[in-house]
C-alpha positions as CSV (number, residue, x, y, z in Angstrom):
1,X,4.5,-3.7,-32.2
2,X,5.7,-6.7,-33.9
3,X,8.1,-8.5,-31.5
4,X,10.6,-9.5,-35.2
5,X,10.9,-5.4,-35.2
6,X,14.2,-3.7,-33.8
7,X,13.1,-1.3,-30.7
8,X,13.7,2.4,-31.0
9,X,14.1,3.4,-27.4
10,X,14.3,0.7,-24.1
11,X,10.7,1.8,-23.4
12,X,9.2,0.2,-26.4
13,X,10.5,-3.2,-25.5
14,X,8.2,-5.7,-23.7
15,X,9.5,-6.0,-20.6
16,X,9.8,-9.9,-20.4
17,X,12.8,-9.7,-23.7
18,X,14.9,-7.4,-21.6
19,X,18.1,-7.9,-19.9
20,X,19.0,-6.9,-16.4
21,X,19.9,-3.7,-17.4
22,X,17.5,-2.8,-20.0
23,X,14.4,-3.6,-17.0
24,X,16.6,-1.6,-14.4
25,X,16.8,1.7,-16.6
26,X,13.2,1.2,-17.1
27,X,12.2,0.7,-13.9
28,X,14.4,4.0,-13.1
29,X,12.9,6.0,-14.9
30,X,9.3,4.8,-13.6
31,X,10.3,5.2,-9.8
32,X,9.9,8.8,-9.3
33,X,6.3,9.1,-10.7
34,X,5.4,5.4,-8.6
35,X,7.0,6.9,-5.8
36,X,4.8,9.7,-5.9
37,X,1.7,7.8,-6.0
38,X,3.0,5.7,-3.2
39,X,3.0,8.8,-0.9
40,X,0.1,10.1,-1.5
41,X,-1.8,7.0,-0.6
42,X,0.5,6.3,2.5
43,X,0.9,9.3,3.5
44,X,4.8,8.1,5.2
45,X,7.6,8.4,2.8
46,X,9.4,5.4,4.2
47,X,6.1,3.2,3.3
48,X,6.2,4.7,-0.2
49,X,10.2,3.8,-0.6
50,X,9.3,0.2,1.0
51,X,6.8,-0.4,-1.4
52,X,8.7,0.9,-4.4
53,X,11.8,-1.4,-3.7
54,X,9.0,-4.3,-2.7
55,X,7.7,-3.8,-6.0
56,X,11.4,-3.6,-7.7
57,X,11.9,-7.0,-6.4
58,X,9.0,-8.4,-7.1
59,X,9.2,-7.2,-10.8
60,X,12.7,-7.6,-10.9
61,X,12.6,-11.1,-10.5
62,X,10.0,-12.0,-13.2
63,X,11.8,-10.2,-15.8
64,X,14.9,-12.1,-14.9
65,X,12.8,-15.4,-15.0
66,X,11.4,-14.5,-18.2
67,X,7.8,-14.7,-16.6
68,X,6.7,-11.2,-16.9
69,X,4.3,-10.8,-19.4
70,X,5.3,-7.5,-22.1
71,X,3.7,-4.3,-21.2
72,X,2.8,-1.2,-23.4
73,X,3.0,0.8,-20.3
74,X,5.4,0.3,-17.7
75,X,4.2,2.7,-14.9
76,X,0.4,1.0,-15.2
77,X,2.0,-2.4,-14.8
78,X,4.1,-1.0,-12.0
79,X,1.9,1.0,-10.3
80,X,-0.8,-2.2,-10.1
81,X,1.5,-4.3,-8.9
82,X,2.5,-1.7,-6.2
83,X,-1.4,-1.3,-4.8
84,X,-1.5,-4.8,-5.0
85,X,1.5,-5.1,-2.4
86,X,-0.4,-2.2,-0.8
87,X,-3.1,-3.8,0.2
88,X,-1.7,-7.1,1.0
89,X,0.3,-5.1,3.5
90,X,-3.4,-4.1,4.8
91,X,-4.5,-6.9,5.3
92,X,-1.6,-8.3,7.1
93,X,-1.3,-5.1,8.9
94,X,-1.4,-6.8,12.7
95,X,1.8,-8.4,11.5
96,X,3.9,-5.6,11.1
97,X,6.1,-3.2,13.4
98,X,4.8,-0.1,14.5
99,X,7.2,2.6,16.3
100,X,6.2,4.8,18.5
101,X,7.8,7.7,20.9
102,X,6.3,5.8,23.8
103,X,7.7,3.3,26.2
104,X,6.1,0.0,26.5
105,X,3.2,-0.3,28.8
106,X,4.5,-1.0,32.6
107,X,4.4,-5.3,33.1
108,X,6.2,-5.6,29.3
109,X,9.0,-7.8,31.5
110,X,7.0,-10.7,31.9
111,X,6.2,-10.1,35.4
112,X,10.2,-9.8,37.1
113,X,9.4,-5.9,38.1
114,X,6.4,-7.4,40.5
115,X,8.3,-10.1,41.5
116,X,11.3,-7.9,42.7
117,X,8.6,-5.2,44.3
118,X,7.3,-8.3,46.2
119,X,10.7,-9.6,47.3
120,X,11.4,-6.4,48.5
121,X,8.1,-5.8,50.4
122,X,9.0,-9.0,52.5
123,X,11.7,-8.1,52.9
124,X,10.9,-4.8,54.8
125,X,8.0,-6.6,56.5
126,X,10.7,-9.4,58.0
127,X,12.2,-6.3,60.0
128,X,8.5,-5.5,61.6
129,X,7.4,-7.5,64.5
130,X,4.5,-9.9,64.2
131,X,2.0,-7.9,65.5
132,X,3.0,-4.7,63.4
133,X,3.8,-6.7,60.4
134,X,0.2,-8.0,61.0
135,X,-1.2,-4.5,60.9
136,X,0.7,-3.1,57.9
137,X,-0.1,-6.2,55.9
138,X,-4.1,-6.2,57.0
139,X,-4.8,-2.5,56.6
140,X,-2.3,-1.5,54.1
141,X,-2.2,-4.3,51.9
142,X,-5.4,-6.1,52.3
143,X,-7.7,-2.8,52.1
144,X,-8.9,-3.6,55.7
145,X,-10.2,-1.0,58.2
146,X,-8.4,-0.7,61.9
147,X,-11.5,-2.0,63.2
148,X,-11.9,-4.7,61.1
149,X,-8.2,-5.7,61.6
150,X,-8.9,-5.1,65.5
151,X,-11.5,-8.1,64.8
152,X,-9.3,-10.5,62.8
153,X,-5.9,-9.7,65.5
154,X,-7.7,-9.4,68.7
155,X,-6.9,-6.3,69.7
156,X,-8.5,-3.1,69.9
157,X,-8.7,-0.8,66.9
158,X,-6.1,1.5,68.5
159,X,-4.2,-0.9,69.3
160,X,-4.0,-1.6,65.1
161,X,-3.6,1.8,64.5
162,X,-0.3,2.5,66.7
163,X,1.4,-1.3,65.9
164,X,0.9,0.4,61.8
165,X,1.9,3.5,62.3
166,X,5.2,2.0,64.3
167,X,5.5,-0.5,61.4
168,X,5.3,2.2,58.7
169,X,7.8,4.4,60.4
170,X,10.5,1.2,60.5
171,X,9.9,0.6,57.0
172,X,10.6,4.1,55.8
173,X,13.4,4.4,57.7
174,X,14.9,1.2,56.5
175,X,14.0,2.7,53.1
176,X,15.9,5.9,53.2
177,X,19.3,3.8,54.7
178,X,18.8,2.1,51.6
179,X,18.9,5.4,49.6
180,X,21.5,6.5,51.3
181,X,24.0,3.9,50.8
């Protein structure tokens, strides 16, 4: 086609002598089948309709700049430039958002859950005396065994056992006046 010639139909003009319009109705009437294609290889439908109005733009701006060379066929010019933006967004894949139905993984706050569960452990453990505050800390938190508390304390391993178990029982008691306030 000479470019001197008179076009029949908006389809046989090169892209990069069209006005706005002109490239929008052709680009129309390209977007179903591209879309298509898009959703097949994606798979998602909101991928596909991303990448048909990234590609849009992208075209949409050379034909306005006058940069985009004239094509014979429309949807093959399209359709390239669409798996190109495909696989760019491939490649840059750890850079985009993914949603899920899950929550974020527990510790997502940057630590202030912890901090709060440790606050609050003190404070329960500031209502124990030394000696049972001693045996709740060693056996419960440390992993220790009542004998091998018995050893560090001083004291027998029963001794351990009944300063815990009076420890424990302040703390869930303290615990459920909590709840029921």
């Amino acid at each position: 086609m000479n470019r001197s010639e008179p076009c029949d139909t908006v389809l046989d003009r090169p892209l990069d002598r069209m006005d706005p319009d002109e490239f929008d109705a052709v680009f129309t009437e390209v977007m179903p089948r591209l879309r298509r294609r898009l959703l097949a290889l994606t798979g998602n439908p909101y991928d596909a309709d991303d990448l048909v109005q990234d590609t849009y733009m992208r075209l949409a701006r050379r034909a306005r700049g006058r940069t985009l060379a004239p094509q014979q066929h429309p949807y093959a010019y399209a359709s390239a430039t669409a798996l190109n933006l495909l696989r760019d967004s491939w490649t840059r894949s750890s850079r985009r958002e993914t949603c899920t139905d899950r929550l974020p993984e527990p510790g997502w706050d940057g630590g202030v859950e912890r901090c709060e569960a440790r606050c609050a452990a003190l404070a329960l453990l500031a209502l124990l005396s030394p000696k049972e505050a001693a045996a709740v800390i060693l056996v419960d938190l440390e992993g220790l065994s009542h004998d091998a508390a018995g050893e560090l304390l001083g004291a027998h391993r029963g001794t351990v056992q009944r300063n815990r178990m009076r420890g424990l029982a302040k703390m869930r008691n303290a615990l459920a006046d909590a709840r029921a306030r």
